[in-house]
C-alpha positions as CSV (number, residue, x, y, z in Angstrom):
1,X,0.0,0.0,0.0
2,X,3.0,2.1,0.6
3,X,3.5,2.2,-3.2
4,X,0.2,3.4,-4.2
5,X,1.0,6.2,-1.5
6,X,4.4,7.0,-3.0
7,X,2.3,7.0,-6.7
8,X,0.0,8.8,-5.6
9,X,2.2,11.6,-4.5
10,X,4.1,11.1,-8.0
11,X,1.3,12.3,-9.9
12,X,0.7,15.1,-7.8
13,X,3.9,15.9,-8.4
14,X,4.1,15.4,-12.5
15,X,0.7,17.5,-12.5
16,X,3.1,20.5,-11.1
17,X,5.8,19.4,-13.6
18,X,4.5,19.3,-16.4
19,X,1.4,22.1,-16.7
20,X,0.5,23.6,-13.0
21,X,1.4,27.2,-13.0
22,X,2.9,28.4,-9.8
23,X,0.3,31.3,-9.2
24,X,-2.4,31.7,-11.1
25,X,-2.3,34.2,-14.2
26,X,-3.8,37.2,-15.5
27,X,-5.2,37.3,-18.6
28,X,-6.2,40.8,-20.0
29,X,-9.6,41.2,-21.4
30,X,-12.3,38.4,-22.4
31,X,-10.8,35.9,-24.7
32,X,-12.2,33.7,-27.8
33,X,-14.0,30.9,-26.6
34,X,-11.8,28.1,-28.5
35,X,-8.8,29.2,-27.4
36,X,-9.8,29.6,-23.9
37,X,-11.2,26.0,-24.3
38,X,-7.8,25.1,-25.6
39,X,-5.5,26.9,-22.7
40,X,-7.5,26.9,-19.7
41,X,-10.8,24.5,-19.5
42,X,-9.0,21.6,-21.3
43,X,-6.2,21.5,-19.1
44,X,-8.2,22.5,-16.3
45,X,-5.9,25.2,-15.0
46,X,-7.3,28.6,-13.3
47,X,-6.6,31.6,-14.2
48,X,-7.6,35.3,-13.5
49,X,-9.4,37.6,-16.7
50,X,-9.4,41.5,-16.6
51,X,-12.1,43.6,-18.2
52,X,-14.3,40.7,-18.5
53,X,-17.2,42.3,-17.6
54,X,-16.4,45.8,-17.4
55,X,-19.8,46.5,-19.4
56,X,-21.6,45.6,-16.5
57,X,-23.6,48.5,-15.4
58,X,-23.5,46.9,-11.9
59,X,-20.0,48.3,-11.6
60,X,-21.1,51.7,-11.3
61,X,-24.7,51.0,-10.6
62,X,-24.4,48.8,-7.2
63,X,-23.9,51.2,-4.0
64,X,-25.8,51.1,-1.1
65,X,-28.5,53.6,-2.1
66,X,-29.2,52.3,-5.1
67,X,-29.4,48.7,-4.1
68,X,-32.4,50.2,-1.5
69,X,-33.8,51.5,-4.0
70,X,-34.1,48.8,-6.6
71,X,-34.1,45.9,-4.2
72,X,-34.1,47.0,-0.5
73,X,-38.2,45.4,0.2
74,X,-36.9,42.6,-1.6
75,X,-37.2,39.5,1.3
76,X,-33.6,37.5,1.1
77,X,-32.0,34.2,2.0
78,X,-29.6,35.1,4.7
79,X,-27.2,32.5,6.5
80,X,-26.4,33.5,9.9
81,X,-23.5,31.9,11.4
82,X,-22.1,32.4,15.4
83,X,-18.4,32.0,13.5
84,X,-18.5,32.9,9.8
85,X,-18.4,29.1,9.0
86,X,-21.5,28.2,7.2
87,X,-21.0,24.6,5.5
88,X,-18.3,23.7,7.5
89,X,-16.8,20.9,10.3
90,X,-17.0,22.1,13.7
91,X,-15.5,19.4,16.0
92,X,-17.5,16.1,14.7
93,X,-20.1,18.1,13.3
94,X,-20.8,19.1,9.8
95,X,-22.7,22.6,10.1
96,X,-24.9,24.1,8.2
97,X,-26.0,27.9,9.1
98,X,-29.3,29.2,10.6
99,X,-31.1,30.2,7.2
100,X,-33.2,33.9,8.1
101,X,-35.4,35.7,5.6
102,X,-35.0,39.0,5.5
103,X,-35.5,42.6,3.5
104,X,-32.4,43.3,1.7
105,X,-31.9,46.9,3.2
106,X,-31.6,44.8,6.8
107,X,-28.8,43.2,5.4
108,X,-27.3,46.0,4.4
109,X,-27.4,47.9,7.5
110,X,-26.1,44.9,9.2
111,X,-23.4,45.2,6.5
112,X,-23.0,49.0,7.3
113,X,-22.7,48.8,10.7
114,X,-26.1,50.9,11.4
115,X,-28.0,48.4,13.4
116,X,-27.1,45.8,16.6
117,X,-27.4,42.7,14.9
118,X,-27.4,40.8,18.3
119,X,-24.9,39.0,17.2
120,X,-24.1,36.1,14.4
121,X,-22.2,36.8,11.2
122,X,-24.3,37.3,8.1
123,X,-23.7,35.8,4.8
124,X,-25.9,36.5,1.8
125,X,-24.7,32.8,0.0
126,X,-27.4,30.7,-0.4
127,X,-26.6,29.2,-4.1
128,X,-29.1,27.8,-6.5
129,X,-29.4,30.5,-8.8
130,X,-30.3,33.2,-5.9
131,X,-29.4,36.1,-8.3
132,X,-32.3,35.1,-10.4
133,X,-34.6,33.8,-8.4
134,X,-35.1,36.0,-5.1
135,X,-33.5,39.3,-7.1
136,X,-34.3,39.1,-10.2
137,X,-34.6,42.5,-10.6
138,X,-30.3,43.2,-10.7
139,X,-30.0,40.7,-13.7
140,X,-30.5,43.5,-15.9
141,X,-27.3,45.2,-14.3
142,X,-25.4,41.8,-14.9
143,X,-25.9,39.2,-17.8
144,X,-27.7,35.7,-17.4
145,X,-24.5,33.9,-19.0
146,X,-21.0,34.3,-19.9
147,X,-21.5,34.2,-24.2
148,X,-18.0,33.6,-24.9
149,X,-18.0,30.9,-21.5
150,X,-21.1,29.3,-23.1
151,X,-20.1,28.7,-26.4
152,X,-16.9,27.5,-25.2
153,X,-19.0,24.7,-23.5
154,X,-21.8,24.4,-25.2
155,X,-24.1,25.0,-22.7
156,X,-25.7,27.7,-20.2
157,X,-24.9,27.9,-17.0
158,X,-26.7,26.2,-14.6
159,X,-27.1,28.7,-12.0
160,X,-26.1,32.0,-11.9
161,X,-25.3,33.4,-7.7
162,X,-25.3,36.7,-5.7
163,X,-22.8,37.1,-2.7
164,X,-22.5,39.8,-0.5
165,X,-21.4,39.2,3.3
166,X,-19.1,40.6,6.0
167,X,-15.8,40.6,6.4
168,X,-15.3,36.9,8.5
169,X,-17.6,35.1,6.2
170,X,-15.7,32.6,5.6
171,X,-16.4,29.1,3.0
172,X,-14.6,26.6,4.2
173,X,-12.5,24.2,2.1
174,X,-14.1,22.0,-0.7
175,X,-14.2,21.4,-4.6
176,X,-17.1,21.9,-6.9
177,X,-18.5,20.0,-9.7
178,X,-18.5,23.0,-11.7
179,X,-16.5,25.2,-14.5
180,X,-17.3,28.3,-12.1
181,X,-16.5,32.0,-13.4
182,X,-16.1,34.2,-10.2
183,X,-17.0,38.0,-10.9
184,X,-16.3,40.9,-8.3
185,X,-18.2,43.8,-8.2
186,X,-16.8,45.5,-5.3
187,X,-14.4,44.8,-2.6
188,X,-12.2,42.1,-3.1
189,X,-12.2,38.1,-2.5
190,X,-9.2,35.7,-1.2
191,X,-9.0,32.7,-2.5
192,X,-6.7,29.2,-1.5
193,X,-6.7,26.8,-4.3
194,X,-5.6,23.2,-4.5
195,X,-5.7,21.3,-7.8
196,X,-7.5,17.9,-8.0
197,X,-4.1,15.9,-7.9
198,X,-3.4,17.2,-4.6
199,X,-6.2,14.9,-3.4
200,X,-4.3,12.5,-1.9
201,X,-3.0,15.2,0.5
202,X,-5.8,16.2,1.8
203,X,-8.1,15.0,4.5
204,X,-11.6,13.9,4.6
205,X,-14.1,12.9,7.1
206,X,-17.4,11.8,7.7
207,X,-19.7,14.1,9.8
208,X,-23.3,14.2,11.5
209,X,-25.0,17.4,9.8
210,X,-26.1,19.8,12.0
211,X,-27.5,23.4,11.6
212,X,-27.1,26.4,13.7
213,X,-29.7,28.3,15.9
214,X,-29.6,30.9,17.4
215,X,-31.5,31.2,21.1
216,X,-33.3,33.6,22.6
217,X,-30.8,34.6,24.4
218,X,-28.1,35.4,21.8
219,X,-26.5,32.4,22.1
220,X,-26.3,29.6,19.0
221,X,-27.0,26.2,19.7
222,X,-26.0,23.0,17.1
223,X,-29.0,21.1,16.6
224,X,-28.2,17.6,14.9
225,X,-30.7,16.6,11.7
226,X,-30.6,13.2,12.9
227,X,-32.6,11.7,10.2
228,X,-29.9,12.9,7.5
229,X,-26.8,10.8,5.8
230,X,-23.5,11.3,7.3
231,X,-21.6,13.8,5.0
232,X,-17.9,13.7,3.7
233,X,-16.0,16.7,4.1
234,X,-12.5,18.3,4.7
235,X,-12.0,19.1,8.3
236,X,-8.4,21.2,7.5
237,X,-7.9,25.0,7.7
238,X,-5.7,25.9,4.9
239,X,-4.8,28.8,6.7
240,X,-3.9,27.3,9.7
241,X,-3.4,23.6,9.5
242,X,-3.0,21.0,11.9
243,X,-0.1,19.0,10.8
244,X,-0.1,17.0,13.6
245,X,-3.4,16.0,13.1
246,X,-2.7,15.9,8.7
247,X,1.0,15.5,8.2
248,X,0.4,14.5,4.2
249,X,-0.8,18.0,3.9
250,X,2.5,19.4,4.4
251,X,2.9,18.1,1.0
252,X,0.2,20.2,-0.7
253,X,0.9,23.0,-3.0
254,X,-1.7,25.6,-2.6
255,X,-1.8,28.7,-4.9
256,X,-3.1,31.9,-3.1
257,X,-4.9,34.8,-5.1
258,X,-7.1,38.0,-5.0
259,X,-9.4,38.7,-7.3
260,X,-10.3,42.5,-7.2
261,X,-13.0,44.9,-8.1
262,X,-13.8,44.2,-11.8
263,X,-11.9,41.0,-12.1
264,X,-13.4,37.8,-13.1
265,X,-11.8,34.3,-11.9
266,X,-12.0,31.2,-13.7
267,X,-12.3,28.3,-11.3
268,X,-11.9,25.3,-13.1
269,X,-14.1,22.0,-11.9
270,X,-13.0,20.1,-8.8
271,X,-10.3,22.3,-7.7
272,X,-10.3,22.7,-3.9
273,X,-11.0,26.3,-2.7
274,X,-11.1,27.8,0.2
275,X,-12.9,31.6,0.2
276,X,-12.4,34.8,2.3
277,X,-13.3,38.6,1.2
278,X,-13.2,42.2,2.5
279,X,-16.3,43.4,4.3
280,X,-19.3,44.0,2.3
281,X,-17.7,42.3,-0.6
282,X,-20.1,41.6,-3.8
283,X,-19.6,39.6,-6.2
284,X,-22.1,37.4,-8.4
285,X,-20.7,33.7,-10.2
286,X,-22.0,31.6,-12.9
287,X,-22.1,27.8,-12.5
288,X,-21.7,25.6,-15.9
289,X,-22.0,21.9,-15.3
290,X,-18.8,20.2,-15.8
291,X,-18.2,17.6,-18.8
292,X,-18.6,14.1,-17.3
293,X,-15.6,13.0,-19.1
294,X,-12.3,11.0,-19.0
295,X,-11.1,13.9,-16.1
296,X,-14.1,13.3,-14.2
297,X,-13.3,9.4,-14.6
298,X,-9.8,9.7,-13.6
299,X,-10.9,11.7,-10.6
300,X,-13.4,8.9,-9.1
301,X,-10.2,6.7,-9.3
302,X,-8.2,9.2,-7.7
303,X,-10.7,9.4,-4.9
304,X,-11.1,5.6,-4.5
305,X,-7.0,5.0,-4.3
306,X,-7.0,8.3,-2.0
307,X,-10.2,6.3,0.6
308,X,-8.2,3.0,0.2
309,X,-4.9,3.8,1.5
310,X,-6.3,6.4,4.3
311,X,-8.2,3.5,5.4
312,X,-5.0,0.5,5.2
């Protein structure tokens, strides 16, 4: 079993070798969908695109004021955390956050520091295609699709997401099965990013869901959903690991990045990420279904060999 461990690592390593960039680029405007096919989505690589969207008149358009005024009655998924984690292990607990409702001017004075919010960090996240179905009236300041992204891929994406949340919001380490473009409207977002062939250096673990409430009292409470499947998820902090706890992680090769104000990042399928921003941070992403392909077959493998030798 020692060999498949030693292999495993090998290909980790080759992946750096031979195409892995060691940060991730810039590109500088929107580029022709078969050549960013070609350079990018093929050999599933990330990379960072300037002036992608710089016709957007959400650029200009979304301050405060003017987001009361087109949207502020508008009643709005909100996920309330006592930590910033939503999503995320918390000793041997997956966590989910307490899910409120509420008018999108609360949330921003939450964001603007103009009422107590009795406590909780607040998170404007909830996925699903939130930007078009609970405000539906910002599309018009954005654009439903990437065009050169979907005819790179042949498809539309499958859900297109509003985020706007304070500054120790915080989504915890996973990997999507997604081709996910990543636009900032204002503030910035931090990102930690493994590629898929680091797998075998990083943990997973199975863990009783749970969601977060919040009492009376101001406390939060973790409430298990007992009737619910276990579910697998990393329990590491990139930014501050326990190697005593991981030592193969040591061996992972994480790129760091920001993506700014008017900067679009492409996030190729089934890399790990790890997400922090400034405070009051918004940004919207689209979500295109990843091919089901070779790479996704390879992967599955990669993730059984990973399970087999944790386990041996």
């Amino acid at each position: 079993m020692e060999a498949v461990r030693n292999r495993l690592a090998e290909c980790s390593q080759e992946a750096h070798d031979l195409y892995l960039n060691q940060s991730v680029p810039y590109l500088d405007g929107p580029p022709e969908p078969l050549q960013f096919h070609c350079d990018w989505i093929a050999p599933n690589k990330p990379c960072i695109i300037r002036n992608a969207f710089s016709h957007w008149p959400a650029l200009a358009k979304w301050s405060p004021d003017y987001l009361r005024e087109k949207v502020g009655s508008k009643v709005i998924s909100v996920a309330v955390t006592p930590n910033g984690y939503a999503d995320a292990v918390n000793g041997d607990r997956f966590v989910m956050p307490e899910e409120r409702q509420m008018s999108f001017s609360s949330v921003l004075d939450i964001i603007e520091g103009k009422v107590d919010k009795g406590g909780g960090v607040f998170y404007v996240q909830k996925q699903c295609s939130n930007l078009l179905q609970e405000l539906p009236e910002l599309t018009a300041d954005v654009q439903p699709h990437i065009a050169w992204m979907s005819t790179a891929l042949g498809k539309l994406p499958d859900a297109v997401n509003f985020w706007l949340g304070e500054a120790n919001a915080i989504t915890s380490m996973h990997k999507d099965h997604y081709e996910n473009l990543y636009c900032v409207v204002s503030g910035e977002k931090h990102f930690v990013l493994m590629p898929p062939t680091d797998r075998p250096f990083i943990p997973y673990g199975l863990f009783q869901p749970a969601v977060y409430h919040q009492r009376d009292d101001g406390e939060f409470e973790v409430i298990d959903q007992s009737d619910s499947e276990m579910v697998p998820w990393i329990p590491l902090d990139p930014l501050n690991p326990d190697l005593e706890r991981f030592p193969q992680y040591r061996r992972a090769r994480p790129l760091h990045c920001s993506v700014k104000a008017g900067e679009m990042l492409y996030l190729p399928s089934l890399w790990f990420h790890h997400v922090q921003q400034s405070h009051g941070c918004i940004a919207v992403n689209f979500w295109y279904d990843m091919d089901y392909d070779i790479k996704y077959n390879y992967f599955q493998l990669l993730e059984a060999l990973c399970e087999v030798t944790r386990s041996t």
